[in-house]
Phi, psi and omega in degrees: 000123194252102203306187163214159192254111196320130149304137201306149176301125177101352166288144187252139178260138177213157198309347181276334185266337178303355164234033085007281184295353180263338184272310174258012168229008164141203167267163153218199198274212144273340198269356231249297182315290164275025166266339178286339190287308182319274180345296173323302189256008180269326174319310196301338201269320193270320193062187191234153176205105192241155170246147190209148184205116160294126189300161184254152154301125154345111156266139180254159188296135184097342184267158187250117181244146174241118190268126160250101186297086186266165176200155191230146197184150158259355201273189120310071210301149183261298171192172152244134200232101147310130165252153172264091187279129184218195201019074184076325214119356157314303208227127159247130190251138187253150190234351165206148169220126168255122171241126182272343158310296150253035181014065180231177169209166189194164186254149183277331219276188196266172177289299215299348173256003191308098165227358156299129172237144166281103191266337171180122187028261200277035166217136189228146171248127168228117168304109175089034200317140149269163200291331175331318171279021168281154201101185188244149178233148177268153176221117179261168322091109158218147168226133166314137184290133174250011141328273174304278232047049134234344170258176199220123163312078160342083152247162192206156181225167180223169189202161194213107197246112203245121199241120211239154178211111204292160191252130199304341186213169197204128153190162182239122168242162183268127188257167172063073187215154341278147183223138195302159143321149149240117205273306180247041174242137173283151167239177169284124170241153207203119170264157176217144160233121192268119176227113170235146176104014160262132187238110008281170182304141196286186151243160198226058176277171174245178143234181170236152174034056196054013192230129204287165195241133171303077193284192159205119174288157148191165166332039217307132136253210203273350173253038198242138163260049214108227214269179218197181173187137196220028175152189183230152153204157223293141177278172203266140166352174169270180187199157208296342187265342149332310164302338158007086189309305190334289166257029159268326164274341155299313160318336245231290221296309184317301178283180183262189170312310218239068152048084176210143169280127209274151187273161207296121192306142175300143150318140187273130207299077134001278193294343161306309185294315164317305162310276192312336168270356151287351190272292195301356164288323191274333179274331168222130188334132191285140173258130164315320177309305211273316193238014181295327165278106181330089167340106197239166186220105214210118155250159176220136240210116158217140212287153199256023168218190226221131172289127161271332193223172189279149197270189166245154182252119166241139191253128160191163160205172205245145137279141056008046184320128168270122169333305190300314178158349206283177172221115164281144174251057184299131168225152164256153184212104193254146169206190203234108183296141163237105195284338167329282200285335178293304196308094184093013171290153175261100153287133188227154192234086175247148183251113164254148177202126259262321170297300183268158180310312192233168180296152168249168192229124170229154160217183163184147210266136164282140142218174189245142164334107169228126176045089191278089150022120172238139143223191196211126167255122011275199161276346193238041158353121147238132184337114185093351187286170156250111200272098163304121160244120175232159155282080178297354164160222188236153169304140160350134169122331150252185203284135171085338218057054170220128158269104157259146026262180196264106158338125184254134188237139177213156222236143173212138177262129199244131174118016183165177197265161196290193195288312168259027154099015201237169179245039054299130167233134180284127169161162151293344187219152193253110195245126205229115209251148173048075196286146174275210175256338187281002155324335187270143176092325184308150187231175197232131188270173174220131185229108171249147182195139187216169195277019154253015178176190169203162198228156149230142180254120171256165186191149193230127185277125189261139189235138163248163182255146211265127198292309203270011157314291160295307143014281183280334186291292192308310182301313183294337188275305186301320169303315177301319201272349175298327185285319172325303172320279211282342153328288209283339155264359171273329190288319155267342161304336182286289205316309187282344161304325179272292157027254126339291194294324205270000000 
């Protein structure tokens, strides 16, 4: 028995060189023979066909990706068939077929979603991706059997297509709002910032005044509102608006010689005054030249205690899986309000996310309520009319003319209870339905307040005498004396009829 010697790697062997191999490299056995005669011809019958898909890179929504099938096959092609794979690999939806057999291609998908093109047999373009087209897909591959030629040879390749989508909206709010002022208690104050439409989830920080803020993280769970605490650290430097000679020393100002918070300056009596320009409105009729314009009054309310230390800032945030894919993001951000120091800070809310060059940004400014603006409809008030006192905005002075956090306003009447008998009301606008007369000269606070401060605006209502009122007053007194009159003549006509008769 006579070995035989393997052909050099990459020789290919076949029934025409097997006896070749029996004339120059030796004998070999019989059973040696046909397993190489098998071999040979089950290649010749079948040929080979491999598939590749090169992985793609991470795309943002709106970009045009090209799935390319490459195969290598000595076969006959038969067709390419794309899928779509979804729910785990359960259910795959095809989405193009090339049949080489009539060299056509065509799409599975509906007209109206139809956005695949075959750009040549095995590559497909999809224009404009959406996150919907995030998952992975297959390229099926078939060739004729070449045994048969009706059945058809299978190979397949996959690919995973990660659709990344920067997130579309951003904002920053005030949580628990509106909410009143407090003069000597400190409260918790707590910003939320919202990132929404990111795909994979953003990240989220704050800064202050252009400069990022030291935080401490922790751990929200679902039955926690704000703030939290998940270890102590050092509070972050001071930062340059901290130093405020200005309102360090109005802090400073607060205390007495011996460090004591001195108690709090009476409220200021209004209501006296107030009583004395209405008994003088009522004694003499109001002239339109003069008093037809509300009269207003603005005080401001400032808090009477003092930070000993730089507050700490706690950090956390939430994900939110969206049905599309996206993630909503909430971060929170808590801390111990100082309105001295607080008070005209800039907080800004930036998102990095892999789809963007740059950080996106929303920011917003604290400010305290200062002096709201009324106005009053109609302007010229009359007896029976109905009176609108609304709030139209703010005095000059603050930024934008905007108050963050958004203000709470409640309506008070001073020296007596409102019109239907309550002694407050919550709203921007005060609605005084058939106001009477004894209403003129009455006056009305409006108190807006957020938890850096609180301001009150006063305003007075002047009442007219309503012309068809009187009227109608005047018309009802002449009928009663027309009908008396005419009593007192019926009453002498019976007496001289009686009379006469007698």
């Amino acid at each position: 028995m006579v070995g035989i010697t393997q052909p050099r790697p990459g020789e290919h062997v076949n029934a025409n060189g097997v006896w070749d191999l029996l004339q120059n490299k030796g004998k070999m056995t019989v059973f040696s023979l046909c397993l190489l005669l098998c071999a040979d011809l089950l290649d010749l019958a079948v040929g080979y066909l491999t598939v590749t898909i090169e992985p793609l890179p991470p795309v943002v929504v709106g970009e045009t990706v090209t799935l390319k099938c490459n195969f290598k096959t000595d076969g006959r092609l038969r067709e390419i068939v794309w899928y779509r794979v979804t729910d785990g690999g359960t259910i795959k939806q095809k989405i193009f077929t090339y049949d080489a057999m009539f060299n056509t291609n065509y799409s599975h998908m509906e007209d109206y979603r139809r956005r695949e093109d075959l750009v040549y047999q095995s590559t497909v373009r999809l224009p404009e991706v959406r996150i919907s087209d995030n998952g992975p897909y297959e390229c099926h591959v078939g060739i004729y059997d070449r045994a048969t030629r009706e059945k058809v040879v299978l190979a397949s390749g996959n690919v995973f297509l990660t659709v990344m989508s920067p997130p579309n909206n951003i904002s920053v709010v005030a949580e628990n709002t509106p909410a009143p002022f407090s003069r000597y208690q400190a409260q918790n104050f707590t910003l939320v910032c919202t990132a929404k439409g990111g795909k994979p989830a953003p990240s989220v920080y704050f800064k202050r005044d252009g400069e990022l803020i030291e935080v401490i993280s922790y751990t929200q769970t679902s039955s926690e509102q704000g703030g939290g605490s998940a270890g102590v650290r050092g509070a972050r430097p001071l930062i340059s608006r901290d130093l405020d000679d200005t309102k360090l020393q109005r802090s400073l100002s607060l205390l007495d010689p011996e460090g004591r918070v001195p108690p709090p300056p009476p409220r200021p009596y209004t209501e006296s005054t107030q009583r004395v320009h209405t008994q003088g409105q009522q004694a003499n009729e109001p002239s339109p030249a003069t008093e037809v314009i509300p009269e207003t009054v603005v005080s401001r309310e400032f808090p009477r205690w003092v930070h000993s230390t730089d507050p700490l800032y706690y950090f956390s945030h939430t994900h939110i899986p969206q049905s599309d894919g996206s993630v909503v993001v909430q971060a929170r951000l808590t801390w111990t309000l100082n309105p001295q120091l607080d008070n005209d800070a800039l907080f800004s809310c930036e998102v990095k996310h892999p789809a963007l060059s740059m950080p996106m940004q929303t920011e917003v400014t604290l400010a305290a309520p200062k002096g709201p603006k009324l106005s009053m409809t109609p302007t010229r008030a009359k007896v029976g009319d109905t009176v609108r006192i609304t709030v139209q905005g703010f005095q000059v002075g603050s930024p934008g003319n905007e108050v963050f956090p958004e203000p709470l306003f409640t309506w008070t009447r001073v020296g007596g209870r409102l019109l239907d008998g309550s002694a407050e009301r919550d709203g921007k606008e005060l609605i005084l339905e058939r106001v009477p007369a004894e209403l003129n000269g009455s006056m009305y606070r409006c108190t807006a307040q957020n938890p850096l401060g609180s301001t009150d605006t006063h305003t007075r209502l002047i009442v007219f005498e309503n012309p068809s009122m009187m009227k109608n007053t005047q018309n009802q007194n002449n009928g009663a004396s027309r009908v008396d009159v005419l009593g007192l003549t019926w009453m002498a006509l019976v007496l001289t009829v009686t009379v006469e008769l007698t």
